[in-house]
C-alpha positions as CSV (number, residue, x, y, z in Angstrom):
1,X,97.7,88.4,131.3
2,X,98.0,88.7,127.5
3,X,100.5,86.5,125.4
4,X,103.6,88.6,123.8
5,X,103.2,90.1,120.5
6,X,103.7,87.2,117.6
7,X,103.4,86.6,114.0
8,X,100.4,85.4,112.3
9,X,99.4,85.3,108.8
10,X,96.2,86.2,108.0
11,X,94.4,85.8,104.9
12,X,90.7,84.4,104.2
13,X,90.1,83.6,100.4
14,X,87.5,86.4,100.6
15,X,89.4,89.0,102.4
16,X,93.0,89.1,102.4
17,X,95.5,90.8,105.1
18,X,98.7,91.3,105.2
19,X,100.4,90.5,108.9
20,X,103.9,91.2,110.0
21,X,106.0,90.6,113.1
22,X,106.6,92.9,115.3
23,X,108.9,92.7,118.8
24,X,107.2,91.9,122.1
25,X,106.3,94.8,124.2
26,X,108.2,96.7,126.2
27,X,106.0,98.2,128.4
28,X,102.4,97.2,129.4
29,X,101.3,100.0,126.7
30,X,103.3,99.6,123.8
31,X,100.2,98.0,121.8
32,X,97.8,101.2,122.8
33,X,100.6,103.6,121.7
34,X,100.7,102.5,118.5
35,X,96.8,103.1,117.9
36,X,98.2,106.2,116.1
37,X,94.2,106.3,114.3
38,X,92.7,107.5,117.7
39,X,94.6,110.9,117.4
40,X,95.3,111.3,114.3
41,X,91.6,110.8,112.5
42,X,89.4,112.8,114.7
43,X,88.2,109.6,117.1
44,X,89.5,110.6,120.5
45,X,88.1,114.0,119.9
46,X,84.6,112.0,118.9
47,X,84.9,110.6,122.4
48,X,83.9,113.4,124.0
49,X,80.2,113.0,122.7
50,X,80.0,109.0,122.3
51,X,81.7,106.0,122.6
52,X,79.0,103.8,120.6
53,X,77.1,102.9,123.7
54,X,73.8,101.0,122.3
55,X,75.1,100.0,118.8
56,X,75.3,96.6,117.6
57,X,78.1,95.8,115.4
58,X,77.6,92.3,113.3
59,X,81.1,91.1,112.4
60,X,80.5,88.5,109.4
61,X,83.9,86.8,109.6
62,X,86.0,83.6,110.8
63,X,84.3,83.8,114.3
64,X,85.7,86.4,117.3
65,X,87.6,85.0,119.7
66,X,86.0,86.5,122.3
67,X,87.5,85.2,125.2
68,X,90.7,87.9,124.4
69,X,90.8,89.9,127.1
70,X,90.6,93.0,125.0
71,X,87.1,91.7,123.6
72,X,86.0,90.9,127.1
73,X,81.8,91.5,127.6
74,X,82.4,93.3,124.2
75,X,80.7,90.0,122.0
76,X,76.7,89.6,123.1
77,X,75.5,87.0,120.6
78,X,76.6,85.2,117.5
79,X,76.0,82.2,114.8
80,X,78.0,79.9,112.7
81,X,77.1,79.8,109.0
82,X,80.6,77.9,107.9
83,X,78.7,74.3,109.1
84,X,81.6,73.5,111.2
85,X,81.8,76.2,113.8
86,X,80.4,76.7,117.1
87,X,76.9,77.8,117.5
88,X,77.2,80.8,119.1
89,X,79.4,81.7,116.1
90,X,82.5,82.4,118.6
91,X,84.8,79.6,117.9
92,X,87.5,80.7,114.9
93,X,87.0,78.8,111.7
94,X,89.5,78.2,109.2
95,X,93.2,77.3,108.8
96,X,96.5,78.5,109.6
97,X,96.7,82.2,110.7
98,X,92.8,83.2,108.7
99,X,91.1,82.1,111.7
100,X,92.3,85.7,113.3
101,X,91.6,87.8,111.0
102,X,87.7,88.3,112.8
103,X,89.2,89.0,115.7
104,X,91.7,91.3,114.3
105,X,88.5,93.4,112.9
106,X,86.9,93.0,115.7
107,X,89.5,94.7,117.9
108,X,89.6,97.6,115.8
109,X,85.6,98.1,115.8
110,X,85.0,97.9,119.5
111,X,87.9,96.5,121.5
112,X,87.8,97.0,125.1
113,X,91.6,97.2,125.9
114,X,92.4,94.5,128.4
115,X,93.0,97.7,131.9
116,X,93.1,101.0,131.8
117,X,95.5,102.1,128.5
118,X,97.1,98.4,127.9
119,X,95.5,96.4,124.7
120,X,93.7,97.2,121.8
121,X,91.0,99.7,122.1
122,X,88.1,100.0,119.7
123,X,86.8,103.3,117.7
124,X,83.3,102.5,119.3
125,X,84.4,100.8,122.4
126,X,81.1,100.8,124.4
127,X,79.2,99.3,121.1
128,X,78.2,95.5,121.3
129,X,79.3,93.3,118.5
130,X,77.5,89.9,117.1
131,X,80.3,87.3,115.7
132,X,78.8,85.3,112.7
133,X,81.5,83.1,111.8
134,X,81.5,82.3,107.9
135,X,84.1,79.7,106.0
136,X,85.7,79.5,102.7
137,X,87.5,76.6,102.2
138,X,86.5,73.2,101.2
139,X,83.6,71.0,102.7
140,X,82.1,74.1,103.7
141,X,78.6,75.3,102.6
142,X,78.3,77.5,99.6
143,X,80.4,81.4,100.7
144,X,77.3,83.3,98.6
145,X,75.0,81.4,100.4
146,X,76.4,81.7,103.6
147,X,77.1,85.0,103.1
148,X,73.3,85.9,102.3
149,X,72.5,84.0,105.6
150,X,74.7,85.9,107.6
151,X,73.3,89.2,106.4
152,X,70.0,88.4,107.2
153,X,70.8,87.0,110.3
154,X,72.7,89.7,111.6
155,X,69.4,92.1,110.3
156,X,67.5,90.2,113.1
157,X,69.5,89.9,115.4
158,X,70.4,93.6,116.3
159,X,72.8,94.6,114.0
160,X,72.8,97.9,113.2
161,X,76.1,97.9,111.4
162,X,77.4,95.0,109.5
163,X,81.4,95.2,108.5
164,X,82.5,92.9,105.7
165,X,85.9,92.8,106.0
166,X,85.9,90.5,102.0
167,X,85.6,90.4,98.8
168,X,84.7,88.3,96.2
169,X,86.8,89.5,93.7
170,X,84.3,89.9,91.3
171,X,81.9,92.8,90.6
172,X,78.9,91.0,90.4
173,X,77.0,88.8,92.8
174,X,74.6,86.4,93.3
175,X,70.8,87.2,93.3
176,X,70.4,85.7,96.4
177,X,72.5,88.9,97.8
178,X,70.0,91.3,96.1
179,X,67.4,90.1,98.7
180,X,69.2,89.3,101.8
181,X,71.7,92.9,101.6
182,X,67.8,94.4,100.8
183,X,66.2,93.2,103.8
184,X,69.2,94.5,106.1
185,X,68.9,98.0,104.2
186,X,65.3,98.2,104.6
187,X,65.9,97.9,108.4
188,X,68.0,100.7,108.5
189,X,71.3,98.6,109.1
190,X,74.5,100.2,107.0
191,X,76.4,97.4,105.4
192,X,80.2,98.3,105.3
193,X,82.5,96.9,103.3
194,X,85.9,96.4,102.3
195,X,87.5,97.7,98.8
196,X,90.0,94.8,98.9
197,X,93.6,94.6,98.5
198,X,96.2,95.2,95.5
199,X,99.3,93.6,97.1
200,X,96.2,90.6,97.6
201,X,95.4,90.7,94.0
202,X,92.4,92.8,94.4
203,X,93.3,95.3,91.8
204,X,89.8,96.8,91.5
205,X,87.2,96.7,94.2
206,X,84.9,93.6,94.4
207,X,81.7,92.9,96.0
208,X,80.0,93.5,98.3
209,X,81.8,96.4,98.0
210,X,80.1,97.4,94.4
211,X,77.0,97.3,95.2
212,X,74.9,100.0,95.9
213,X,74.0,101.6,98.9
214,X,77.3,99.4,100.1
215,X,79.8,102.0,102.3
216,X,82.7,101.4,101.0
217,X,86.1,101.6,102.2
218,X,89.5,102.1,100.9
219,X,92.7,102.4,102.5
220,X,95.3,104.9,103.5
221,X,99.1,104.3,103.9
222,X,100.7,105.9,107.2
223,X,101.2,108.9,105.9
224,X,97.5,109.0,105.3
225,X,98.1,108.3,101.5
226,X,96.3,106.1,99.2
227,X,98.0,102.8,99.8
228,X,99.3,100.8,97.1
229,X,99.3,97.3,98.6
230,X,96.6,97.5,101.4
231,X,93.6,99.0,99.3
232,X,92.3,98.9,95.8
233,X,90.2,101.3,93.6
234,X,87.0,102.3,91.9
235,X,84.0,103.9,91.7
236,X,81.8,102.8,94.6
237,X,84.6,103.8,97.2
238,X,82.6,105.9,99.9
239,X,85.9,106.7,101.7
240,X,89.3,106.1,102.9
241,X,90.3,104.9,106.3
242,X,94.1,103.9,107.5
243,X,94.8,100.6,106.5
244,X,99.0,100.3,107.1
245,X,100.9,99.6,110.4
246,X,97.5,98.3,112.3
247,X,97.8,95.9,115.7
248,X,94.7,94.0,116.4
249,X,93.9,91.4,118.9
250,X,94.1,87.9,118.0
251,X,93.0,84.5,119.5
252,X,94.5,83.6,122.2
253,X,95.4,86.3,123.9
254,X,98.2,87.8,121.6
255,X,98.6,90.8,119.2
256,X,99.8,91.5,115.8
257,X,100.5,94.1,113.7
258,X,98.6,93.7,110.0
259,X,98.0,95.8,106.9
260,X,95.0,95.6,104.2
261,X,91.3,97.6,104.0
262,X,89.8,94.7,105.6
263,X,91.4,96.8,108.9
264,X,90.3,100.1,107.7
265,X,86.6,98.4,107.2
266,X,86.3,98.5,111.3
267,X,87.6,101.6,111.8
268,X,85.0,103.0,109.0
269,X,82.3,100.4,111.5
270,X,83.4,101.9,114.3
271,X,82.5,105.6,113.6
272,X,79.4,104.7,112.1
273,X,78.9,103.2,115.6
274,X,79.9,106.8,116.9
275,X,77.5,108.5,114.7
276,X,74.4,106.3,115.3
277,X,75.0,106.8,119.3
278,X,75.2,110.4,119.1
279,X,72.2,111.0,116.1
280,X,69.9,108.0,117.4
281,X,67.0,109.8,115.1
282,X,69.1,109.5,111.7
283,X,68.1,107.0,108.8
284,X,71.1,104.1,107.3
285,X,71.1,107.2,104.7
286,X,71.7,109.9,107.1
287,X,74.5,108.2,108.9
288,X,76.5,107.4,106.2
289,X,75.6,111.2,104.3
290,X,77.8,112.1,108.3
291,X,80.9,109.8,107.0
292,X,80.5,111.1,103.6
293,X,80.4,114.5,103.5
294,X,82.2,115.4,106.4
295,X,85.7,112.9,104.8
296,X,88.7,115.2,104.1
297,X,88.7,115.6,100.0
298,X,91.3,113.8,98.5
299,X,93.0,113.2,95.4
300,X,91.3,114.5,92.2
301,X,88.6,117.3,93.7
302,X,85.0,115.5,94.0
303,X,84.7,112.0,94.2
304,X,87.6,109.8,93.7
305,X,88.2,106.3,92.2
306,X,91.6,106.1,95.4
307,X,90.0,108.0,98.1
308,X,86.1,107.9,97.4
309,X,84.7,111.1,98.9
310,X,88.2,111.7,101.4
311,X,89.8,110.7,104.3
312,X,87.6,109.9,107.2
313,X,87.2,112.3,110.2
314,X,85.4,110.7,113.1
315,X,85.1,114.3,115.3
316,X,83.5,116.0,112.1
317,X,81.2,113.3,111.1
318,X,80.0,112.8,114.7
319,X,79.7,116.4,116.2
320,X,79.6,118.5,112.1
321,X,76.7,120.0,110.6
322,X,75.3,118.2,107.4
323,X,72.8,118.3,105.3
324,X,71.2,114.8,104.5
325,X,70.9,114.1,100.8
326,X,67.6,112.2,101.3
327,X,69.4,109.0,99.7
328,X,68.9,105.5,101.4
329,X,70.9,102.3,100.7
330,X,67.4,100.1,99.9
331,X,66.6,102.7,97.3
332,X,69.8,102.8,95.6
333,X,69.7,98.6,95.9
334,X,65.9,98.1,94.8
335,X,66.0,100.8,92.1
336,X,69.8,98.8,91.1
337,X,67.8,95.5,90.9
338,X,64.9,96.9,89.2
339,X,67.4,98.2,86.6
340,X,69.8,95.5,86.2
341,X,67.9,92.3,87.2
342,X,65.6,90.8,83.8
343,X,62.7,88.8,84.5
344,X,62.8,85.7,83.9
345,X,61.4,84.0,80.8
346,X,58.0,82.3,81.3
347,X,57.8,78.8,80.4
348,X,55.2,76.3,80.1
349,X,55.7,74.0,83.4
350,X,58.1,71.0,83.4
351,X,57.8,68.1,84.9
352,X,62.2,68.4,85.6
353,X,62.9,71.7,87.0
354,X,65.1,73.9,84.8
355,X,67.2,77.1,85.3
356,X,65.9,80.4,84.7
357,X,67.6,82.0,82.2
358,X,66.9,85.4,81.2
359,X,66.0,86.4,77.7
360,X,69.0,87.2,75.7
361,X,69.6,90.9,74.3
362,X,69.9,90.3,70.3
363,X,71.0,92.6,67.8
364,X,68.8,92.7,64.6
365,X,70.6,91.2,62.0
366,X,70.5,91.9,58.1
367,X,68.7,89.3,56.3
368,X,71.0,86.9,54.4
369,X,70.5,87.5,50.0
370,X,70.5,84.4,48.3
371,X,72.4,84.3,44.4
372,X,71.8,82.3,41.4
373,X,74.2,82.0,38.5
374,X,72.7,86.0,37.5
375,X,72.7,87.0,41.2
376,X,76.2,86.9,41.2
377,X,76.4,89.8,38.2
378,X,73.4,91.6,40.5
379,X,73.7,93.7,43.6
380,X,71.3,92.1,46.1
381,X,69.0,94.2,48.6
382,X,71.4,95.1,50.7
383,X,74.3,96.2,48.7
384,X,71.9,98.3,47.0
385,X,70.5,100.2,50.5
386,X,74.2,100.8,51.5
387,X,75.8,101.3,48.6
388,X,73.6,101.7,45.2
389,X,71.0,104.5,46.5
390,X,73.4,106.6,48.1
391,X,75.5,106.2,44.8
392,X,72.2,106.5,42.5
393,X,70.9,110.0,44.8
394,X,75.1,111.4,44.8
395,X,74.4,110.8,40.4
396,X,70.9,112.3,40.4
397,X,72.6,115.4,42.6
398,X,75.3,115.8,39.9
399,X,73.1,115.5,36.8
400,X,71.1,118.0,38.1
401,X,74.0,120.5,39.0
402,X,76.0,119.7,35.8
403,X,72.5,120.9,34.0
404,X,72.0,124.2,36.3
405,X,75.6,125.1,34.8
406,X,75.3,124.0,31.4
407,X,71.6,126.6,31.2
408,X,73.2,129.1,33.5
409,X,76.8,129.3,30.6
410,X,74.1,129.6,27.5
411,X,71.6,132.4,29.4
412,X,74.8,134.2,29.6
413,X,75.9,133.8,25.6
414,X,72.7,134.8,24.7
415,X,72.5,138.0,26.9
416,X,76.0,138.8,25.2
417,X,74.5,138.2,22.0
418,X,71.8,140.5,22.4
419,X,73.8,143.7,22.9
C-alpha cells in the first residue's frame, strides 16, 4: 500500500521544481481527483481512441523509481549515465529531494495508478518508458556529455519520445548536442523539452529547449494562464501545458504535489505518446505539426513568446484534422548547424593537440595615417574621404549655382535694356 502524501523538495541544477506539502489523503482517491489535466485539457476524451499502447517514452532524468506502485510494469529498460547509478538506470541519483523529480515526470507521462482510480495516472498510460538516470552535482561525469549520451542512447534503444524535463540556462550548447539531438531526429524520435522556470531563475528559456526542431513546453497556471513562477518565455516555445497544483509519484511509494514546466514537459510527452499510437504512419514532423496546430491560441494572436502556438488539447491533436507542414526536426537542426556552426580553421599538424578555434569575424578597419611636423597642418587620407570631398563637391555645387544666378540677373538687364 502506498505511503501518505509528504513533502519533498525537488530541484536538479538542470531543471528546477517547485514542491509543496499537501495533507495525507482522505480517501483512497484523493490523489486521482486532483489530476484536474485529464478533464480539463482534452486527455480523457483522447482516451477513447488511444492510451499510448506501443510508444516508448525515454525519461532522461535522476533515475525512475520504478518499483512505485503507480509505475508498476510501466519502466521496460534503462541506463545510468551519472557514473554512480545503477545500470539499469532505475536507482534515483542525487541528493536531498532531486532524486524524485524523474519519477515525479514519469508519473505524469505514463503512470499506471496503483488499482482501479487510486494513484497517479499517466496521459499515455499504456506507453512504455526507458529511465536514463543523468547527475549534476560534483564527482559526476561532465552533464553535456552525459546528456549527449543519453540522447543517443535512448535513440537506440526504443525511444520514440524523449522528455527533458532541464535546462541549462543558457541558450547555447555544446557541439557534441548538435550530433547526438541529430541522430535522435533523424530516427524520427521527438525530443521534448522544458522552457524552464522564473520562480527557479530561468527567466528566458534555455536549452535544449532552444534548439531547433526541440518541442517546447511552457507552463500554464491553474486557471490555465501563463504562469509566472512555473514557466519561462521565448521564442522557441511550441506550447503551453499546466504546470501549477501537479501530484506525482515519488520514490518510495509516496506522493507530492509540485509546480514548474519540468511537470507540464510529461504531460506535453504523454500526448505525443497519444498521437503516435493513434497516427503510427506520421513523421517526428507530423506528430508534433498534431500538438501544434491543433493548441488553443493564446495570448498575442499567432505565435507567442508565453504560450508558443496555445494551450494544449490532447482530444483535438489526437482525433483533429491537420494539415502537415512538411517540416522535420533534423532539417530544422542540420540546416541550424549548417548555418550557425563555422568550420574550423585548418592547421598544419602539431605534434600537441590544440583546440579548434573558429576563424574570427573581423571588421575592416581604416588604415592608421601617420604625421610629421607638416602632417599635423595637413588633413591625412581619411579626413579628406569623410570630410574634405564631400566639403570640396558641396563648394563645387555652390560655385556653380552662385554662377547660374549671377548670368541668369545680367541676361535679364540686358533684355531690359534692349526695349
Amino acid at each position: 500500500m502506498r505511503a501518505g502524501v509528504r513533502r519533498v523538495a525537488a530541484a536538479l541544477v538542470a531543471a528546477a521544481a517547485s514542491v509543496v506539502l499537501i495533507a495525507p489523503p482522505a480517501h483512497a482517491d484523493q490523489v486521482r481527483e486532483m489530476e484536474y489535466w485529464l478533464h480539463e485539457y482534452g486527455i480523457t476524451q483522447a482516451w477513447n481512441t488511444t492510451r499510448g499502447a506501443g510508444v516508448t517514452i525515454a525519461v532522461i532524468d535522476s533515475g525512475i523509481d520504478s518499483s512505485h506502485p503507480d509505475l508498476a510494469g510501466a519502466v521496460v529498460g534503462g541506463a545510468d549515465f551519472s557514473g554512480f547509478g545503477a545500470p539499469d538506470g532505475q536507482r534515483p541519483v542525487g541528493s536531498g529531494g532531486g532524486r524524485a523529480h524523474a519519477t515525479m515526470v514519469a508519473s505524469l507521462a505514463a503512470g499506471r495508478g496503483s488499482a482501479a482510480g487510486v494513484g497517479v495516472i499517466g496521459v499515455a498510460p499504456q506507453a512504455s518508458l526507458l529511465s536514463i538516470s543523468v547527475g549534476f552535482g560534483e564527482g559526476t561525469r561532465n552533464s553535456d556529455d552525459q546528456i549527449a549520451d543519453a540522447v543517443r542512447w535512448a535513440a537506440d534503444n526504443g525511444a520514440d519520445v524523449i522528455n527533458m524535463s532541464l535546462t541549462r540556462n543558457t541558450l547555447d550548447w555544446p557541439t557534441s548536442w548538435d550530433d547526438a539531438f541529430l541522430y535522435a531526429m533523424e530516427r524520427d524520435v521527438v525530443i521534448v523539452a522544458a522552457a524552464g522556470n522564473r520562480g527557479s531563475g530561468t527567466v528566458e528559456v534555455g536549452a535544449p529547449a532552444t534548439m531547433p526542431g526541440v518541442l517546447t513546453v511552457a507552463g500554464l497556471s491553474r486557471s490555465g494562464t501563463a504562469s509566472f513562477d512555473a514557466s519561462s518565455q521565448g521564442i522557441t516555445i511550441g506550447v503551453a501545458a499546466p504546470a501549477e497544483d501537479l501530484v506525482g509519484a515519488a520514490p518510495d511509494g509516496s506522493h507530492v504535489t509540485w509546480q514548474g514546466s519540468s511537470g507540464a514537459t510529461p504531460i506535453v510527452a504523454g500526448v505525443v505518446a497519444l498521437v503516435m499510437a493513434a497516427h503510427p504512419e506520421l513523421s517526428a514532423g507530423a506528430v508534433i505539426d498534431r500538438i501544434t496546430q491543433t493548441a488553443r491560441d493564446a495570448g498575442a494572436p499567432g505565435p507567442d513568446p508565453l504560450y508558443g502556438n496555445g494551450i494544449l488539447d490532447a482530444a483535438a491533436a489526437v482525433r483533429g484534422t491537420v494539415e502537415s507542414s512538411g517540416v522535420e526536426p533534423a532539417e530544422q537542426l542540420r540546416e541550424w548547424i549548417r548555418l550557425h556552426r563555422r568550420a574550423p580553421i585548418e592547421e598544419e599538424p602539431a605534434t600537441t593537440p590544440q583546440p579548434v578555434v573558429p576563424a574570427p569575424e573581423v571588421e575592416p578597419a581604416p588604415v592608421p595615417q601617420a604625421r610629421g611636423p607638416v602632417g599635423e597642418l595637413l588633413p591625412t587620407v581619411n579626413e579628406l574621404r569623410l570630410v574634405g570631398i564631400p566639403l570640396l563637391v558641396l563648394g563645387g555645387f555652390s560655385a556653380a549655382a552662385i554662377a547660374l544666378g549671377v548670368g541668369a540677373a545680367r541676361h535679364v538687364r540686358r533684355q531690359r535694356a534692349g526695349e
